[in-house]
DSSP file (Angstrom, degrees, kcal/mol; ACC not computed):
  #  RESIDUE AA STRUCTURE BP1 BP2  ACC     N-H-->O    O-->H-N    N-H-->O    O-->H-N    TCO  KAPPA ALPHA  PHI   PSI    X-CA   Y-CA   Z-CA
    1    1 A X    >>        0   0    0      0, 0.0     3,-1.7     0, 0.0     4,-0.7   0.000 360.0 360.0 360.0  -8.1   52.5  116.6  120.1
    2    2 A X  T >4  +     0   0    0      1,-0.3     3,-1.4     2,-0.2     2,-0.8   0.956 360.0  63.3 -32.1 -80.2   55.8  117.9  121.9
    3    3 A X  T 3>  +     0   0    0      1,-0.3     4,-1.0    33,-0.2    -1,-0.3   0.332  70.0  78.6 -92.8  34.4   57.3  115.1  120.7
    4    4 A X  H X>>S+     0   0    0     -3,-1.7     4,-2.9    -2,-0.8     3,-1.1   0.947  95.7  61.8 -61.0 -71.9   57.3  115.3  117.1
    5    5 A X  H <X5S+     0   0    0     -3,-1.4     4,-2.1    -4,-0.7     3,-0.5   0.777 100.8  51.1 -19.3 -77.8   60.4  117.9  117.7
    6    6 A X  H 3>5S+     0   0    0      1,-0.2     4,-3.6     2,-0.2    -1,-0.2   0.864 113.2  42.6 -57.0 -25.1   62.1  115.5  119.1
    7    7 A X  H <X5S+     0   0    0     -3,-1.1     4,-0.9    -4,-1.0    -1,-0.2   0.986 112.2  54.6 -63.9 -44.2   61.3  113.0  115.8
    8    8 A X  H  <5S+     0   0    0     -4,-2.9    -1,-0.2    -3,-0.5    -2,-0.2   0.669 105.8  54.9 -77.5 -17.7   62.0  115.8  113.5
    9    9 A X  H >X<S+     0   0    0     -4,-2.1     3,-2.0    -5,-0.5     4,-1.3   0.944 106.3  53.6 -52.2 -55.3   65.5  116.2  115.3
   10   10 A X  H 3< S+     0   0    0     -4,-3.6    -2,-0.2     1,-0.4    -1,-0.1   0.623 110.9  39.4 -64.5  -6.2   66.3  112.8  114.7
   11   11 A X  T 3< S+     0   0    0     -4,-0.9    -1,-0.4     1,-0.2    -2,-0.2   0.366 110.7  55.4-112.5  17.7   65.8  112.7  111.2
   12   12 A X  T <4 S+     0   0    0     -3,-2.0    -2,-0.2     2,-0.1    -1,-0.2   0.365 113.2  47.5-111.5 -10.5   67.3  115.9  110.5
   13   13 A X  S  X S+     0   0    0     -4,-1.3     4,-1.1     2,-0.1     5,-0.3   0.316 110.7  54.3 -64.8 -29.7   70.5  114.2  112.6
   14   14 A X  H  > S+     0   0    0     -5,-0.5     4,-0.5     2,-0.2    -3,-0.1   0.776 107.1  44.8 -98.7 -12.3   70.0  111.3  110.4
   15   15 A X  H  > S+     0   0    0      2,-0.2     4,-0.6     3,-0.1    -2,-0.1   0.444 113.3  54.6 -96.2  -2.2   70.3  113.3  107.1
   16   16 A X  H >> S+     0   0    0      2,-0.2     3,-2.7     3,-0.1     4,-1.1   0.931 107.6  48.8 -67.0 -77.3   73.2  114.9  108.7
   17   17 A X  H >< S+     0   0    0     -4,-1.1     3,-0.6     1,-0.3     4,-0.2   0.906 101.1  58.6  -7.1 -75.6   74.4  111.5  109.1
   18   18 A X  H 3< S+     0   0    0     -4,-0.5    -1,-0.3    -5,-0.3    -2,-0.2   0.988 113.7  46.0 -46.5 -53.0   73.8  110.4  105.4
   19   19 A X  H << S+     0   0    0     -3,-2.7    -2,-0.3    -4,-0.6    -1,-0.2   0.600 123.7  29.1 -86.3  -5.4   76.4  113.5  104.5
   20   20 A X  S << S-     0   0    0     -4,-1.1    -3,-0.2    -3,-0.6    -2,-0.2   0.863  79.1-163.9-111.7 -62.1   78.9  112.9  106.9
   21   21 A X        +     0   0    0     -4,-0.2    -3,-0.1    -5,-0.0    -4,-0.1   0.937  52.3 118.4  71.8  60.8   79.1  108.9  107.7
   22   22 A X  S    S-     0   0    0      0, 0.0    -4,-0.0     0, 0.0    -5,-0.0   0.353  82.8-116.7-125.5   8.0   80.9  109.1  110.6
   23   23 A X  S    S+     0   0    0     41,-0.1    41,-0.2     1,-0.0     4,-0.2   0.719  85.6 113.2  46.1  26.5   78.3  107.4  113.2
   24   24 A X  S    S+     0   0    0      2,-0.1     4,-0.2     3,-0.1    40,-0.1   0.943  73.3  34.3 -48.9 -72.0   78.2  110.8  114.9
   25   25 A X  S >> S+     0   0    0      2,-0.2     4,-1.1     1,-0.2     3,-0.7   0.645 104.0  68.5 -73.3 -30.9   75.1  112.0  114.3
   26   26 A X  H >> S+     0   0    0      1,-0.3     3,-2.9     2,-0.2     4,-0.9   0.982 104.9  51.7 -46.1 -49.7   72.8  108.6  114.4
   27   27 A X  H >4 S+     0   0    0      1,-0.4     3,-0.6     2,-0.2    -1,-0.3   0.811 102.7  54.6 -79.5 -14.9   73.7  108.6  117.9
   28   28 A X  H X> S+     0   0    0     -3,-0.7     4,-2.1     1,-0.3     3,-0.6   0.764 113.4  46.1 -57.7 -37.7   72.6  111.9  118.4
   29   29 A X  H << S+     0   0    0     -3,-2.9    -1,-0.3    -4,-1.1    -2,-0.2   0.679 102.4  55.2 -99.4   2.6   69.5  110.8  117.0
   30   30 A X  T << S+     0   0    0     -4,-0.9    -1,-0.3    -3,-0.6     4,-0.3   0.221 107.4  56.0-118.2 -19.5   68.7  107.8  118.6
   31   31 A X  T <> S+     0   0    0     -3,-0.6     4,-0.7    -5,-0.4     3,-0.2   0.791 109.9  43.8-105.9 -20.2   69.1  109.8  121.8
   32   32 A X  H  X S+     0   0    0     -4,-2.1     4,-3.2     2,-0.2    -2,-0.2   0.657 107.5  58.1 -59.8 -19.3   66.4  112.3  120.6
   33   33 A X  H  > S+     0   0    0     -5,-0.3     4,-0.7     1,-0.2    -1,-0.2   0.872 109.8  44.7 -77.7 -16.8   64.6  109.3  119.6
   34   34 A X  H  > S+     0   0    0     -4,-0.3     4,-1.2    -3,-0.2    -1,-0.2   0.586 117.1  45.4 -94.0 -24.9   65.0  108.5  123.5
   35   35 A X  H  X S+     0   0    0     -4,-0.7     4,-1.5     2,-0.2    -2,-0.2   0.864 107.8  53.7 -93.5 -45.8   64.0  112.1  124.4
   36   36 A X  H  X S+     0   0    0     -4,-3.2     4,-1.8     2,-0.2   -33,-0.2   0.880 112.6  48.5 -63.3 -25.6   61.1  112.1  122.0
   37   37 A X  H >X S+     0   0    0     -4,-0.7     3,-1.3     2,-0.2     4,-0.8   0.996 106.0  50.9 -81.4 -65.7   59.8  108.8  123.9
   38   38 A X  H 3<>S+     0   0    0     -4,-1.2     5,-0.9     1,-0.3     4,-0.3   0.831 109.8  57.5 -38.0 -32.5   60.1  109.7  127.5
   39   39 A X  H ><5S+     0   0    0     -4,-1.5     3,-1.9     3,-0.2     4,-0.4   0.944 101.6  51.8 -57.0 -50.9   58.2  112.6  126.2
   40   40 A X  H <<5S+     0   0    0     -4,-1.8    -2,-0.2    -3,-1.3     2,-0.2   0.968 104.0  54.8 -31.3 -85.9   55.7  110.3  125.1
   41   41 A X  T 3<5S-     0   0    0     -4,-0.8    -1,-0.2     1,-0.2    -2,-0.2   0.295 126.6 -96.0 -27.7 -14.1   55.5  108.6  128.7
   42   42 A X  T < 5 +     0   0    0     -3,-1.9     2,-0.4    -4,-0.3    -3,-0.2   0.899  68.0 164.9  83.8  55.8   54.7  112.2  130.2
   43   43 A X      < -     0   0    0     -5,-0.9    -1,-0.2    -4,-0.4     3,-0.0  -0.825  43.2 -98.2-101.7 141.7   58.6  113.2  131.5
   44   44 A X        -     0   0    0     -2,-0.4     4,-0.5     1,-0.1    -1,-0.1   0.203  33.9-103.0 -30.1-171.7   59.3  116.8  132.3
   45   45 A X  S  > S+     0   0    0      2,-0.1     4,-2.2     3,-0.1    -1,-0.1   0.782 124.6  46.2 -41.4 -87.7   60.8  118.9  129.8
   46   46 A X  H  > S+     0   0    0      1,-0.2     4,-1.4     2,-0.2     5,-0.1   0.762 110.2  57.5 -46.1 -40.7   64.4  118.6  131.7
   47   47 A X  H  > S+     0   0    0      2,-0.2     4,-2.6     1,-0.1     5,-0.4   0.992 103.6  47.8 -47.1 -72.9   63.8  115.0  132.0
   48   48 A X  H  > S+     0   0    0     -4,-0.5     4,-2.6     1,-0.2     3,-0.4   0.926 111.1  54.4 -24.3 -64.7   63.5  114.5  128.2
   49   49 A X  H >X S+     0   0    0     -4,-2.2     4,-2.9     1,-0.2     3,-0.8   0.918 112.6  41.7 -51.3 -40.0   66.8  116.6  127.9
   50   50 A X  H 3X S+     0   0    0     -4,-1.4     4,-3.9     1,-0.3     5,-0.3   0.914 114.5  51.6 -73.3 -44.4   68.8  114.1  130.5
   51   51 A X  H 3X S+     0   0    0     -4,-2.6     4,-0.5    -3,-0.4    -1,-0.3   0.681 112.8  47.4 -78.8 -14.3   67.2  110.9  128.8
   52   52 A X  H <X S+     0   0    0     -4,-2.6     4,-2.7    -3,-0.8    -2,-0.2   0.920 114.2  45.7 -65.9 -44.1   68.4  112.2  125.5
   53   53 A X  H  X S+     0   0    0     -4,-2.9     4,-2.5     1,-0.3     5,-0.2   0.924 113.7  48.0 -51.3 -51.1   72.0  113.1  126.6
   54   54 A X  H  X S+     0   0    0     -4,-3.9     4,-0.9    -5,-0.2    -1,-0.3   0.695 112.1  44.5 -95.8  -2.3   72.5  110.4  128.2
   55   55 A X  H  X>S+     0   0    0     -4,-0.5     4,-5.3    -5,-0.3     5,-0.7   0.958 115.2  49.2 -44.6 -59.6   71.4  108.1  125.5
   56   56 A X  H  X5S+     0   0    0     -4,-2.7     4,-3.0     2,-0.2    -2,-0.2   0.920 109.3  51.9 -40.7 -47.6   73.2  109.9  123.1
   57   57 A X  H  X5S+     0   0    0     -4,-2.5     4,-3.7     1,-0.2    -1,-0.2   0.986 114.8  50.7 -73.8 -43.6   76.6  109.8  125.6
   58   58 A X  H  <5S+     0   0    0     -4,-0.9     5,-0.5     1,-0.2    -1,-0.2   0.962 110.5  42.9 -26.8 -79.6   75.8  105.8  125.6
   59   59 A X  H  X>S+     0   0    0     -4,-5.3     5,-1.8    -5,-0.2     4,-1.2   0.868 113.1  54.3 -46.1 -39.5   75.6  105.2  122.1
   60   60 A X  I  <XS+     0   0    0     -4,-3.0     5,-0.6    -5,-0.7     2,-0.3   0.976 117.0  30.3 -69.0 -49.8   78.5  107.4  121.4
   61   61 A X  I  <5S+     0   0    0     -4,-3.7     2,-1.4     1,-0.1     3,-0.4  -0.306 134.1  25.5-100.0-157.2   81.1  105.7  123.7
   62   62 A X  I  >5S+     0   0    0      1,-0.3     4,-0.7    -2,-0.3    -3,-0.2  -0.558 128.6  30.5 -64.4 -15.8   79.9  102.3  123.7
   63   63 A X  I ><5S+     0   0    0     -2,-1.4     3,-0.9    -4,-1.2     4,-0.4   0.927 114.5  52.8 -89.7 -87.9   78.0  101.6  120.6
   64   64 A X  I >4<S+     0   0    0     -5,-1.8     3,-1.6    -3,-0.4     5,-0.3   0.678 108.6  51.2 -85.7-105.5   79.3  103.6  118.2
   65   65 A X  T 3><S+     0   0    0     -5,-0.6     4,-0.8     1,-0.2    -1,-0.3   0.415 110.7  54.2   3.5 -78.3   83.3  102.2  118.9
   66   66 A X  H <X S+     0   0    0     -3,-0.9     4,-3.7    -4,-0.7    -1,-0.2   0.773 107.2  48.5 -40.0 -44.9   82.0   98.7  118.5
   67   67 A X  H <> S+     0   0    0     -3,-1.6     4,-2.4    -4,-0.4     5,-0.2   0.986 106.5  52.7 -65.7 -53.3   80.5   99.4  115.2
   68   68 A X  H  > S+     0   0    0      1,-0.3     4,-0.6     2,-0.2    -1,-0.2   0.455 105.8  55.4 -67.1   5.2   83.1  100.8  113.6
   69   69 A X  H  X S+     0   0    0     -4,-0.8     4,-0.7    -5,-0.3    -1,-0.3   0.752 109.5  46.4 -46.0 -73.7   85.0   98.0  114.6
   70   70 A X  H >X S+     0   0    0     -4,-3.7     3,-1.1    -5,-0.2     4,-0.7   0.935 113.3  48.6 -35.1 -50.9   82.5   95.8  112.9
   71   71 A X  H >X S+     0   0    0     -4,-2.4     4,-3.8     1,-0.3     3,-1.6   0.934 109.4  55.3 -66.4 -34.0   82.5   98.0  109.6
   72   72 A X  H 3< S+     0   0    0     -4,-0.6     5,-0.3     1,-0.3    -1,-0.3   0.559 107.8  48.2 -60.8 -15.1   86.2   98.1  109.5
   73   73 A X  H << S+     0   0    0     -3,-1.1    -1,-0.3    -4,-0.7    -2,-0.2   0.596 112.5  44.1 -87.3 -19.1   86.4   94.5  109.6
   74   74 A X  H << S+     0   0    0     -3,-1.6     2,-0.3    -4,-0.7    -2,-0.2   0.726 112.1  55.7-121.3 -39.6   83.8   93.8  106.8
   75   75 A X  S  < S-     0   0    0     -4,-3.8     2,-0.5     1,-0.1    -1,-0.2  -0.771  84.5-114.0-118.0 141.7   85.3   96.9  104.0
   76   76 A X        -     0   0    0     -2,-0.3    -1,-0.1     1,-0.1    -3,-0.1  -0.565  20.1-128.5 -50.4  96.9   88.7   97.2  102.7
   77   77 A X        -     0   0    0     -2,-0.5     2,-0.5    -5,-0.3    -1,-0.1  -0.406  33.0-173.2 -75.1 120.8   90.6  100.3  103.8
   78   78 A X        -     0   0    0     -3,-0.0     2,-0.1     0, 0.0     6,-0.1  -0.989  19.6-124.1-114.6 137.9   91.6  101.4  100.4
   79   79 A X        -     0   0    0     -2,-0.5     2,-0.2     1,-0.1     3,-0.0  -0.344  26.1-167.4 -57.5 155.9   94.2  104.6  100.5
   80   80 A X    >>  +     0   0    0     -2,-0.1     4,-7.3     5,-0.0     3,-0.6  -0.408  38.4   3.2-143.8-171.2   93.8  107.8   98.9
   81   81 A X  T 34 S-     0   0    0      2,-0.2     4,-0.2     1,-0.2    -2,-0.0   0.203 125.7  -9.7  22.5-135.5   95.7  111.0   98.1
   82   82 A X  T 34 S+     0   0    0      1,-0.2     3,-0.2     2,-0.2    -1,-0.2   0.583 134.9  60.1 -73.8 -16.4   99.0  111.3   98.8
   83   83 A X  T X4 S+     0   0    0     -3,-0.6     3,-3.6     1,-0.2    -1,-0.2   0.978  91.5  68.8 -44.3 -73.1   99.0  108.0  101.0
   84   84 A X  T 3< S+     0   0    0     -4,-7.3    -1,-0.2     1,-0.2    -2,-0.2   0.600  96.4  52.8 -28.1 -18.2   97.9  106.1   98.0
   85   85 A X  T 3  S+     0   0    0     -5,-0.2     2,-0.4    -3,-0.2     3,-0.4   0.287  79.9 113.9-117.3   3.9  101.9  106.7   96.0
   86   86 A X  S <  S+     0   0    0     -3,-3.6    43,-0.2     1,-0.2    44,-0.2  -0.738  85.2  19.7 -85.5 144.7  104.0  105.3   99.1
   87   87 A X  S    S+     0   0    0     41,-1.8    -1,-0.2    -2,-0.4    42,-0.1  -0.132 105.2 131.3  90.9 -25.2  105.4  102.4   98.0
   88   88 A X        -     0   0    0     -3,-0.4    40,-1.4    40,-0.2     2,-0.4  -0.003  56.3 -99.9 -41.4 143.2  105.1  103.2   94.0
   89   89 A X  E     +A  127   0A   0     38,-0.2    17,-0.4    -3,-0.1     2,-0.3  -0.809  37.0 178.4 -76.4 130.5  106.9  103.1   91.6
   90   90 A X  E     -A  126   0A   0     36,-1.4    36,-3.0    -2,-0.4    15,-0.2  -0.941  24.0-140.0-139.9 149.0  108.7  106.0   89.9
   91   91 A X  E     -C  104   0B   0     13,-1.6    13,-1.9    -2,-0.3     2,-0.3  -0.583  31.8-117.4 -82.5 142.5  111.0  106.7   87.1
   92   92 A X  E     +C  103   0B   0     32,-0.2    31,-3.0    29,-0.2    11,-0.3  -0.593  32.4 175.3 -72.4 126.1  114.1  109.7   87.7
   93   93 A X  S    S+     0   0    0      9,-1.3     2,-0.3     1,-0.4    10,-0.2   0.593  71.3  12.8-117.3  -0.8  113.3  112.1   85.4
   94   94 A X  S    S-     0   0    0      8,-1.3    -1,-0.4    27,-0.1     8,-0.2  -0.907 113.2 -74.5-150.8 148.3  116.4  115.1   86.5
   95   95 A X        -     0   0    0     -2,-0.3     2,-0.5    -3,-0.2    26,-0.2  -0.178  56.6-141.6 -41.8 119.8  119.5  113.4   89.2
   96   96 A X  B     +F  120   0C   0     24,-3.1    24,-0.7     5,-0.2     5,-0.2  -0.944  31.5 159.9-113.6 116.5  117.7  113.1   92.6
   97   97 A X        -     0   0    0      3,-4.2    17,-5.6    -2,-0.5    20,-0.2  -0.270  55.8 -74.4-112.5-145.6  119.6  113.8   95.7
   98   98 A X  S    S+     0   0    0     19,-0.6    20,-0.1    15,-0.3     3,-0.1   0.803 130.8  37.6 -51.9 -35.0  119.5  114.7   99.2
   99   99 A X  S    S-     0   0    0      1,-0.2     2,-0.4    18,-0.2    -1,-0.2   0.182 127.8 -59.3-117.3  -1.4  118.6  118.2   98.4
  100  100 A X        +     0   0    0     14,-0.1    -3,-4.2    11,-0.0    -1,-0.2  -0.891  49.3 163.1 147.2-173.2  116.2  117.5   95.3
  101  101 A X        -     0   0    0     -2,-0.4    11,-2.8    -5,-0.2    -5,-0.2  -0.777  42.3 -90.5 150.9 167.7  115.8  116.1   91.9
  102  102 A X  E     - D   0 111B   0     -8,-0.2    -9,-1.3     9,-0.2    -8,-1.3  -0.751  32.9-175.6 -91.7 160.4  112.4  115.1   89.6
  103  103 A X  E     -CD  92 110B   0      7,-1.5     7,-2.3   -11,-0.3     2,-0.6  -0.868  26.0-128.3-148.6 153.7  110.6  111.8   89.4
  104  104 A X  E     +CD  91 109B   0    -13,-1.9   -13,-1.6    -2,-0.3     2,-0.5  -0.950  39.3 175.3 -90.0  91.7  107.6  110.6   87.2
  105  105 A X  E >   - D   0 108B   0      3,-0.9     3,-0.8    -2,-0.6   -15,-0.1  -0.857  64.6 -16.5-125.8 131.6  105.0  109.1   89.7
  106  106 A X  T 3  S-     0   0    0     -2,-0.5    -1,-0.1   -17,-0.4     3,-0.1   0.741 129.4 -50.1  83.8  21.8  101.8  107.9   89.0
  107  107 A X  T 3  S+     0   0    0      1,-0.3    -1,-0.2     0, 0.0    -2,-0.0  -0.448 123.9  99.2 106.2 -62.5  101.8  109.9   85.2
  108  108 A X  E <  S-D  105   0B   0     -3,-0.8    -3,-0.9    -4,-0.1     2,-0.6   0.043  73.7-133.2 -72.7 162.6  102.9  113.2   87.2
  109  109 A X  E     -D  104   0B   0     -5,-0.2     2,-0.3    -3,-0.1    -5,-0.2  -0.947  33.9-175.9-125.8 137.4  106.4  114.6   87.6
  110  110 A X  E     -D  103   0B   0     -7,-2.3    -7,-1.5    -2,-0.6     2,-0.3  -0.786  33.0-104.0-121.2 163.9  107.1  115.5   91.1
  111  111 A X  E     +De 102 135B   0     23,-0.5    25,-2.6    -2,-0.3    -9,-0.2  -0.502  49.9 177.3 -69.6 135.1  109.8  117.1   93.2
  112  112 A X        -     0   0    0    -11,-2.8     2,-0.4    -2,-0.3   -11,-0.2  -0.552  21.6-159.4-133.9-148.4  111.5  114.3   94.9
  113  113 A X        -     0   0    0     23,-0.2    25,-1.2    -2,-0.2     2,-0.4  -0.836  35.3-105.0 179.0 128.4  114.8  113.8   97.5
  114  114 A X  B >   -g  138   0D   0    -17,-5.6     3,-1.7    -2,-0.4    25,-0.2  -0.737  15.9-145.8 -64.7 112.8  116.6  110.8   98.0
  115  115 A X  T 3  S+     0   0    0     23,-1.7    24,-0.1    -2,-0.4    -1,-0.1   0.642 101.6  40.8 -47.8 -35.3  116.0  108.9  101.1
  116  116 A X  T 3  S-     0   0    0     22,-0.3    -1,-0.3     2,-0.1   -18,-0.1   0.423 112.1-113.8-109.2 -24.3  119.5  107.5  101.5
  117  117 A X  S <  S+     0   0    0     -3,-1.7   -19,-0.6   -20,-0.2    -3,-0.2  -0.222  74.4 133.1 111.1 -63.1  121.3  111.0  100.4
  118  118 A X        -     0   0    0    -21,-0.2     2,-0.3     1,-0.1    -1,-0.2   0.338  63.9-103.0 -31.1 166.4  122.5  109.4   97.3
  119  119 A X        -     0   0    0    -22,-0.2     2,-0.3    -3,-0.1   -22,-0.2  -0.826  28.3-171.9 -87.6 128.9  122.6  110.3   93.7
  120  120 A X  B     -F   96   0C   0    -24,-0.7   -24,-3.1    -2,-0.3     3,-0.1  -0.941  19.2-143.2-136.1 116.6  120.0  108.6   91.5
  121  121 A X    >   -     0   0    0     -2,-0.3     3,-1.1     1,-0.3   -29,-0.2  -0.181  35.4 -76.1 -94.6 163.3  120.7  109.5   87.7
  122  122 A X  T 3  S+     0   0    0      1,-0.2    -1,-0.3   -29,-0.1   -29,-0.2  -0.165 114.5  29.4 -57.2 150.6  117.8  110.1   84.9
  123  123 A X  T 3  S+     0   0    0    -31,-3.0     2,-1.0     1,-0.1    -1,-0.2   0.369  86.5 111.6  90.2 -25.1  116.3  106.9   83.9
  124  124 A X    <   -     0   0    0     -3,-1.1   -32,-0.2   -33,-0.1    -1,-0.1  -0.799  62.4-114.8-119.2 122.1  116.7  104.7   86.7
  125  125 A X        +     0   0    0     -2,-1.0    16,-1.5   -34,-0.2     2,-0.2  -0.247  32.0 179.1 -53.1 125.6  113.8  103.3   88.8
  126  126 A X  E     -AB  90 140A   0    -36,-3.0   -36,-1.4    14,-0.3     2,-0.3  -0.608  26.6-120.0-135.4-168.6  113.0  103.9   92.3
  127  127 A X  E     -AB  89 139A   0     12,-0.7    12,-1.3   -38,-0.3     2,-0.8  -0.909  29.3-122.4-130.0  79.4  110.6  103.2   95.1
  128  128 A X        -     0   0    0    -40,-1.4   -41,-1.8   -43,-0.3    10,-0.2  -0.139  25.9-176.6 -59.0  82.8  108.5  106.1   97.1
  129  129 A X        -     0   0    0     -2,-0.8     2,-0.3   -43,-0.2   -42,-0.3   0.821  65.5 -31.7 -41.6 -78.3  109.3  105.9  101.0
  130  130 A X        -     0   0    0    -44,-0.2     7,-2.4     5,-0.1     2,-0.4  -0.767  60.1-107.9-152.4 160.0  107.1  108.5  102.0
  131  131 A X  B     -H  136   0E   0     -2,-0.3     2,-0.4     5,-0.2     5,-0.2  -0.816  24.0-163.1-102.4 145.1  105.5  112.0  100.7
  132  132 A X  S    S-     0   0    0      3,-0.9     3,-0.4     1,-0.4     5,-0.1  -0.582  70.4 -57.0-111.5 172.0  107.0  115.3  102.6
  133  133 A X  S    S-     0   0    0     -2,-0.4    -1,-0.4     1,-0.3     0, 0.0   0.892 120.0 -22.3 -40.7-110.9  104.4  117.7  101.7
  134  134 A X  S    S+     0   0    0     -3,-0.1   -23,-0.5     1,-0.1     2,-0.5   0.138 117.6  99.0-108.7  39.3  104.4  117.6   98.0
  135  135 A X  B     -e  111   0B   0     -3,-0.4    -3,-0.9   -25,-0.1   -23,-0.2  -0.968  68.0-138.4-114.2 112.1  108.1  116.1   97.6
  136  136 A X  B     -H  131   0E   0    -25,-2.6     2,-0.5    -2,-0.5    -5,-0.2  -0.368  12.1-138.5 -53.4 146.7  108.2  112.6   97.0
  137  137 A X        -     0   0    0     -7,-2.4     2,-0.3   -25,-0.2   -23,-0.2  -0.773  31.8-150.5 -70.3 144.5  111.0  110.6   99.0
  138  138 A X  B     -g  114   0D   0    -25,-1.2   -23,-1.7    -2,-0.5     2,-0.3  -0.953  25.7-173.2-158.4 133.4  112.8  107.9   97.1
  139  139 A X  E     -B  127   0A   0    -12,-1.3   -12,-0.7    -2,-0.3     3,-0.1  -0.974  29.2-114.4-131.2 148.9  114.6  104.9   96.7
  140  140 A X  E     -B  126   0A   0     -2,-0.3   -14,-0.3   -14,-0.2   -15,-0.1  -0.003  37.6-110.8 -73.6 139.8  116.1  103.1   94.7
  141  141 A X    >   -     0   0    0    -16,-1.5     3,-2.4     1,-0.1    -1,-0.1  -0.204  25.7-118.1 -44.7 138.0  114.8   99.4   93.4
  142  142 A X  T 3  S+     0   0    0      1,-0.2    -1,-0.1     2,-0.2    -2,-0.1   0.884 116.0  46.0 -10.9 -72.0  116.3   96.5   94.3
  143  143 A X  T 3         0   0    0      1,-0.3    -1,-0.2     0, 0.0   -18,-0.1  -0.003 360.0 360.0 -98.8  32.5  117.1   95.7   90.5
  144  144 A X    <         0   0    0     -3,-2.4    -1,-0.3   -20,-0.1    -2,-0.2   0.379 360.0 360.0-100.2 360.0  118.4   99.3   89.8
């Protein structure tokens, strides 16, 4: 009955799993699942541990890479946070230079800095290179 532990690792590595969804912990458990079975078959203690690890170390570098390869292929990497606003547009809402200024992006007004150096007056539309911590970068559209 030993190797009920090892079952009740793996599913308490698979509800890890469910909260995390990084295809960490599955392989963890799939090498307990490995541990619990050699147990089955009448392995040592110290056996079990070695046919878990190295399941586990298996799964991890060669399975696990390959799936997330797969998953990455099949779903759409959509960006988030501060990623999500590079490239947006935003309106000048106080003269943005080198050294500072405001812009309206996304609804919000943030601190922003001009990519280029230049002076960009209220009113005139620009383009978000990149976020510096919470100061937008900007430049100006094409057709301002």
């Amino acid at each position: 009955m030993d190797w009920l532990w090892w079952v009740g690792g793996a599913l308490l590595l698979g509800i890890l799993e469910m909260l995390m969804l990084d295809l960490v912990f599955i392989m963890f458990a799939g090498g307990a699942l490995a541990g619990g079975l050699a147990n089955l078959l009448g392995a040592e203690l110290w056996l079990q541990v070695v046919v878990a690890a190295v399941t586990s170390a298996v799964l991890l570098f060669a399975l696990r890479p390959w799936l997330l390869h797969r998953l990455r292929d099949r779903t759409q990497l959509v960006e988030t946070n501060t990623a999500a606003l590079v490239g947006r547009p935003a309106v000048v809402v106080s003269t943005v230079t080198g050294e500072g200024g405001r812009v309206k992006l996304a609804g919000e007004v943030w601190s922003a800095r001009a990519a280029a150096g230049v002076s960009i007056p209220p009113g005139v539309s620009v383009r978000v290179d990149r976020i510096d911590g919470a100061t937008a970068v900007v430049a100006p559209t094409d057709a301002a």
